[in-house]
Legacy VTK file of the C-alpha trace (Angstrom):
# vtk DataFile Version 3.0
C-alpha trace
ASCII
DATASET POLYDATA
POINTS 255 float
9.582 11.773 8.670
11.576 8.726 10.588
10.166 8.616 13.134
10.215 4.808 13.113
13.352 4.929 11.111
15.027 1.588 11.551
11.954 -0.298 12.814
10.211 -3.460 11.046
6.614 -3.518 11.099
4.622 -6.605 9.993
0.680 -6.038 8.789
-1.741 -8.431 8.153
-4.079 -7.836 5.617
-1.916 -5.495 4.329
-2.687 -5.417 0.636
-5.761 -3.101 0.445
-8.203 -1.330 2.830
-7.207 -0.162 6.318
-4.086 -2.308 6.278
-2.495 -0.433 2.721
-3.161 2.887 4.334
-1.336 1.400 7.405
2.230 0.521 5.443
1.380 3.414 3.309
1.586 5.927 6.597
4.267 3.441 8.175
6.459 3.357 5.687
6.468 6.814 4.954
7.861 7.738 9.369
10.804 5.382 7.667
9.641 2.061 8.810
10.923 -1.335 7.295
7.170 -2.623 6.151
5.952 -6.156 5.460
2.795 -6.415 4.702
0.596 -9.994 4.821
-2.062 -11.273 3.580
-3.502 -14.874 0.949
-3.667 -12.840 -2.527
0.132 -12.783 -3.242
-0.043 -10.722 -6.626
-1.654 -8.123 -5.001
0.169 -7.817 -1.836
3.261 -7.789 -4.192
1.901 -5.160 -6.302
2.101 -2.777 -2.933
4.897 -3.791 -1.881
6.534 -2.110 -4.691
4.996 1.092 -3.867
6.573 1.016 -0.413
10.082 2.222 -0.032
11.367 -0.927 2.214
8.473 -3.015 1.400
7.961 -6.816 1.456
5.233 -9.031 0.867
4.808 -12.397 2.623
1.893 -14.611 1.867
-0.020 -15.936 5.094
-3.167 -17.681 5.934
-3.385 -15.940 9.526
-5.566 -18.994 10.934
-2.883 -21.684 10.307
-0.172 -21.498 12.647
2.789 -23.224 10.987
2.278 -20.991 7.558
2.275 -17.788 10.509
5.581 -18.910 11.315
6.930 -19.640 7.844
5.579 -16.230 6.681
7.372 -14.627 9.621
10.661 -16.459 9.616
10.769 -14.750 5.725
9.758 -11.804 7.132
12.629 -11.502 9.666
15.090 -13.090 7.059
14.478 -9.914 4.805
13.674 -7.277 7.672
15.764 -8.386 10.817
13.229 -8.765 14.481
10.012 -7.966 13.919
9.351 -4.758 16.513
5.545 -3.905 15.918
2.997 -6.023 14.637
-0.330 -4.675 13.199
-3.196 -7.741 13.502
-5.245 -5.875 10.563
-6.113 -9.541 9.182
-10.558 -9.917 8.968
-13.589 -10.303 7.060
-17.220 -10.439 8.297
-20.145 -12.504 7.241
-23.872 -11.219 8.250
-26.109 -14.418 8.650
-29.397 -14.337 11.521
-27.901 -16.442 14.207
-30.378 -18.832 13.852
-28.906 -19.671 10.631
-25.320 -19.669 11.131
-23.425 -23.255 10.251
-21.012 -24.256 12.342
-18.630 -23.985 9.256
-19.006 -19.941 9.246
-18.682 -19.639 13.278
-15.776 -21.390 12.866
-14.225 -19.131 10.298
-14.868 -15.982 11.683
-13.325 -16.935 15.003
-10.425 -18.472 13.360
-10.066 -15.370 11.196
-10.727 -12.388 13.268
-9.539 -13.971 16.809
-7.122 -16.898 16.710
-5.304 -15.342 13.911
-4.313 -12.340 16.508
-3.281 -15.143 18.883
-1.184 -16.794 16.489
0.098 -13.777 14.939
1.082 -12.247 18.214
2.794 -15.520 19.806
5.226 -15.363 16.501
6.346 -12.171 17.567
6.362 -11.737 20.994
9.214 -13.498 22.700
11.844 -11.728 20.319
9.871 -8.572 21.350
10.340 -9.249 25.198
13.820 -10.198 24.830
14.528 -6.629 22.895
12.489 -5.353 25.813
10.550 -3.022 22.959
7.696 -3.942 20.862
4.190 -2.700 19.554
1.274 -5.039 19.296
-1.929 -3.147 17.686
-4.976 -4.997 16.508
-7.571 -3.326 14.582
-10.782 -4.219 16.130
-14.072 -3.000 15.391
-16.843 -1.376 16.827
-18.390 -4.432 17.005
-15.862 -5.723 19.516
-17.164 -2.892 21.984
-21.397 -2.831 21.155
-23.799 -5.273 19.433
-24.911 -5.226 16.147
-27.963 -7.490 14.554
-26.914 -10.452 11.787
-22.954 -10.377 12.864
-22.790 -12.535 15.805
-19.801 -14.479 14.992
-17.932 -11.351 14.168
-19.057 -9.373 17.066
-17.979 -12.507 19.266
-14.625 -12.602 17.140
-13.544 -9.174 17.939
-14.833 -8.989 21.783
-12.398 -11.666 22.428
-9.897 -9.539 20.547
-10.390 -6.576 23.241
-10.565 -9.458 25.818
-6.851 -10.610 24.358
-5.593 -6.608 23.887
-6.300 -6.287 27.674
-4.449 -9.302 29.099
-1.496 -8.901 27.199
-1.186 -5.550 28.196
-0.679 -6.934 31.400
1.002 -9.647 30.752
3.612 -7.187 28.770
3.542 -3.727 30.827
6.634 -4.723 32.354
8.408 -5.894 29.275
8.500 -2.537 27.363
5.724 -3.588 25.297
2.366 -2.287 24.766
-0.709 -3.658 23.287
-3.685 -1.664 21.904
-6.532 -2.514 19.897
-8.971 0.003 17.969
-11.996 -0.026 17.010
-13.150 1.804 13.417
-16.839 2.076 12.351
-18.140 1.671 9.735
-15.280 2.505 7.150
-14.773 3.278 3.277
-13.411 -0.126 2.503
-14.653 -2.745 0.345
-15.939 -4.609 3.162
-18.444 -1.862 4.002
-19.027 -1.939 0.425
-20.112 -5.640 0.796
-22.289 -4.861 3.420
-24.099 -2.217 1.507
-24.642 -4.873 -1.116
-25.634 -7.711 0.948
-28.635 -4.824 2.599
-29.499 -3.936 -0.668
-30.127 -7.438 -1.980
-31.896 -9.053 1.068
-34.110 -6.095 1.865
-34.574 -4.571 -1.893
-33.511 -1.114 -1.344
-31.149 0.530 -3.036
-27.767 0.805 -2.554
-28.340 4.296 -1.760
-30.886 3.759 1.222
-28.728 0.841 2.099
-25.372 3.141 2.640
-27.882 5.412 4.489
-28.936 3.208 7.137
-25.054 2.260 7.905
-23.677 6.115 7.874
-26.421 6.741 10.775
-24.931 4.665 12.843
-22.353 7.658 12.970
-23.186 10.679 14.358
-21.206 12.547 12.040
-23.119 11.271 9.005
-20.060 9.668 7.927
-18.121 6.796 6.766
-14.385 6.630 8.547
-11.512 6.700 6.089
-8.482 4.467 6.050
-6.051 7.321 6.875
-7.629 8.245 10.291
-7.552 4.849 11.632
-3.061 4.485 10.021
-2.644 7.824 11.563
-3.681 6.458 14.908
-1.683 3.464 14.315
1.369 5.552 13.868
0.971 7.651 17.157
0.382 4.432 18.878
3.630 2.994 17.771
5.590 6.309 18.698
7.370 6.807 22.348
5.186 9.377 22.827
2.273 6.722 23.569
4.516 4.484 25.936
2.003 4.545 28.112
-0.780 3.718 26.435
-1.515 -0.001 26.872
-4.702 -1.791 27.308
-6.945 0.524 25.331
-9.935 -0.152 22.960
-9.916 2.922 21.017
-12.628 3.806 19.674
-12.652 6.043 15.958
-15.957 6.055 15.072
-17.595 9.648 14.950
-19.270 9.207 18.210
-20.914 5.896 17.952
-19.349 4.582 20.828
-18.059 6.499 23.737
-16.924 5.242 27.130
LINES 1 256
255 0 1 2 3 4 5 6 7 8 9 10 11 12 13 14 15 16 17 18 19 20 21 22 23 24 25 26 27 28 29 30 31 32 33 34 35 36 37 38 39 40 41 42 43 44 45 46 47 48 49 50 51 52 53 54 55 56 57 58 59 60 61 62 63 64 65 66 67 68 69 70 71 72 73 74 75 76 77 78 79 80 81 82 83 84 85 86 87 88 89 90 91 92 93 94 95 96 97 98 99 100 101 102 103 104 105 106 107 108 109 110 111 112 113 114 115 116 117 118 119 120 121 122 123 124 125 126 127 128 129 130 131 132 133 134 135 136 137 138 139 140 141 142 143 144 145 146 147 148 149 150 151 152 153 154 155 156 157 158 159 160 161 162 163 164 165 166 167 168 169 170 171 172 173 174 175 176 177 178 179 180 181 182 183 184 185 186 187 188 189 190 191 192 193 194 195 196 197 198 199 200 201 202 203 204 205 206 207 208 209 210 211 212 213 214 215 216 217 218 219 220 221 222 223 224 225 226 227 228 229 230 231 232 233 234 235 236 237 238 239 240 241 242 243 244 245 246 247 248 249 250 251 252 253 254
């Protein structure tokens, strides 16, 4: 496949989880791939698996390393023509006892790392008058869920950012989509099963229960369905898809 032959992708949070299935699936339609993230080695060790890979170390939530990691990346790669803001992590703390020191990271982690993210890329984009801006949400940017606040306010303002820019961009030949996975095999959803298990003493077992029925299917989302969207999204075929929360979550959320 090459499909995207000739393009250069950038993906944050690219060395493991939804983001390595992303550059995996990228890479593979013939896409120039650099993939992002703070642990170097292993962002490295992936890059090596791609076949135009290249790994840029980046701490999304301060802006002048964003722009030093993606000066390097358009020094190897050439303009950068679709970003991926796959960058996250979530904490789950009762509001009541949230520090201002946790608020703080998840909205400089999951939001304003889209923002600065997307400013490094989007002027060359509008001056190519092509570009692809996807951010991988959540669910939790589109419902509530208990003991998550800061994340769930994180990634709401994500959807709120995916929307405007879509306007902002629709005449620029530019579109920007966000979507939304459940709960997905990844070792975040592993961390959550362990954090249940440990503050409510069940077992790991009943604790993975109680997350897969929040799906309808019964199941936990894989990696691959979430890059395979990613990859229609960035075709021509999906031009005109721009503004859109999508949703891949086995029913959990529907509008």
């Amino acid at each position: 496949m090459d499909k995207l032959k000739d393009k250069h992708v950038v993906i944050t949070g690219g060395g493991s989880g939804i983001g390595a299935s992303i550059a995996e699936a990228l890479a593979k339609s013939g896409a120039k791939t650099t993939i992002m993230g703070r642990n170097y080695q292993r962002l490295q060790e992936k890059a090596e698996q791609l076949a135009q890979g290249f790994a840029a170390e980046v701490d999304v939530t301060d802006e002048e390393k964003v722009n030093i990691a993606f000066q390097k990346a358009v020094q190897q790669h050439g303009v950068i023509d679709i970003l991926i803001n796959n960058a996250g992590n979530a904490i789950s703390v009762p509001f009541e006892k949230i520090k201002a020191e946790q608020w703080n990271e998840m909205i400089s982690l999951n939001l304003t790392g889209v923002f600065h993210c997307t400013q490094a890329c989007l002027p060359a984009m509008k001056k190519q008058k092509w570009g692809r801006v996807i951010n991988i949400a959540s669910t939790a940017g589109l419902k509530a869920y208990a003991y998550v606040s800061a994340y769930c306010a994180a990634k709401h303002g994500v959807i709120g950012l995916t929307r405007s820019l879509a306007l902002e961009t629709a005449n620029a030949g530019i579109t920007v989509n966000a979507i939304c996975p459940g709960y997905t095999e990844t070792a975040i959803t592993e961390s959550a099963i362990e954090n249940i298990s440990l503050k409510t003493g069940r077992t790991k077992a009943e604790a993975r229960e109680e997350l897969l029925n929040n799906n309808p299917q019964k199941r936990f989302i894989q990696p691959e369905e979430i890059a395979n969207t990613v990859l229609w999204l960035c075709q021509q075929e999906a031009a005109s898809v721009t503004g859109q929360a999508i949703s891949i979550s086995g029913g959990e959320v529907m509008s």
